[in-house]
C-alpha positions in Angstrom: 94.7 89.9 131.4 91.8 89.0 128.7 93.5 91.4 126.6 96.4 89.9 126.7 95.6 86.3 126.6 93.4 87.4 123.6 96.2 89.0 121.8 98.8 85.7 122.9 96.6 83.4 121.1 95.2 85.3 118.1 96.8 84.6 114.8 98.2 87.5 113.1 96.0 88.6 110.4 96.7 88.2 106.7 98.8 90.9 104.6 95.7 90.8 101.7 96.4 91.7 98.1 96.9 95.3 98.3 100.4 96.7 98.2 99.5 99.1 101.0 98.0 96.1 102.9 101.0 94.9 102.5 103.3 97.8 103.9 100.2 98.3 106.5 100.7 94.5 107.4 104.5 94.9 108.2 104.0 98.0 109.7 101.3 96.0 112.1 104.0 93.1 112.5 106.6 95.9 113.7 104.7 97.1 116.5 103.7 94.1 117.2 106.9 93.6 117.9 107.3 96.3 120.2 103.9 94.9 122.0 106.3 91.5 123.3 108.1 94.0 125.8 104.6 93.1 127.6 105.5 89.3 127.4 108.5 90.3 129.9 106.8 92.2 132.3 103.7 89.5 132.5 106.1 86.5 132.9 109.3 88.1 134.7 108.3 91.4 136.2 110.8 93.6 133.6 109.1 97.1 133.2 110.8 98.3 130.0 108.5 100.5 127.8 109.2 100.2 123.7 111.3 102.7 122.7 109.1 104.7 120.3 105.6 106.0 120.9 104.0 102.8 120.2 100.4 104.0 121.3 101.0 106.8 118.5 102.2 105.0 115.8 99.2 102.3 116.7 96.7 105.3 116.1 98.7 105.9 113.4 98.6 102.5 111.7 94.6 102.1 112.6 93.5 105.4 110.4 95.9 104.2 107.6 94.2 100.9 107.5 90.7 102.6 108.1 91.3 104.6 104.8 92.7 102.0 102.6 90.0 99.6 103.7 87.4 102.2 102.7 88.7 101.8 98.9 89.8 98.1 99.1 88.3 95.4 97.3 86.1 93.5 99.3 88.8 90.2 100.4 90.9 93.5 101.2 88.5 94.8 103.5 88.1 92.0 104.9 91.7 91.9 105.7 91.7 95.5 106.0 89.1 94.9 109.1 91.2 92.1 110.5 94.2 94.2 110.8 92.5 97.3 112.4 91.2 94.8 115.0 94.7 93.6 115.9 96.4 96.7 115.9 93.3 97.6 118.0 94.0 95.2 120.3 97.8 95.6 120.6 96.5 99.4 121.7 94.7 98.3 124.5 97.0 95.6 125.6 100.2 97.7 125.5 98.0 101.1 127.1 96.6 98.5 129.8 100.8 98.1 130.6 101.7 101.0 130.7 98.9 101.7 133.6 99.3 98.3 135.3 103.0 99.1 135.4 102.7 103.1 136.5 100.5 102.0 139.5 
């Protein structure tokens, strides 16, 4: 539940300057997205997994970001940082789910 608290009252991160922060920023926001499906089974009991491989395209999302961030300029990789720690945290939150709901 830290995770998730955590993640319910973190702001999303900022988008940055970059265009590929940008595109890596509404990527984030789409899974995200995906990550509310938690909200259900937290507050109403609903079990009812995203319908894509979320903790793939997560892993996904955090290399992208890794790499551009390597080669951003330094407000970017700040921002760059900031979005590999949400999308980090939407990983554990929505893995953490899936157990809690297999068990």
């Amino acid at each position: 539940m830290d995770s998730y608290t955590l993640w319910r009252h973190l702001p999303f991160p900022p988008s940055g300057s970059d265009k590929e922060l940008v595109l890596a920023h509404s990527d984030l926001a789409g899974a995200d997205e995906y990550v509310t499906t938690v909200i259900r089974y937290v507050e109403r009991g609903i079990f009812k997994p995203a319908p894509v491989d979320l903790l793939a395209l997560l892993e996904e999302l955090m290399h992208r970001i890794d790499r551009l961030g390597r080669v951003a300029s330094d407000g970017d990789q700040e921002v760059a940082r900031s979005q590999h720690a949400y999308a980090a945290l939407l990983d554990l939150v929505y893995r953490q789910f899936l157990e809690v709901a297999a068990e």
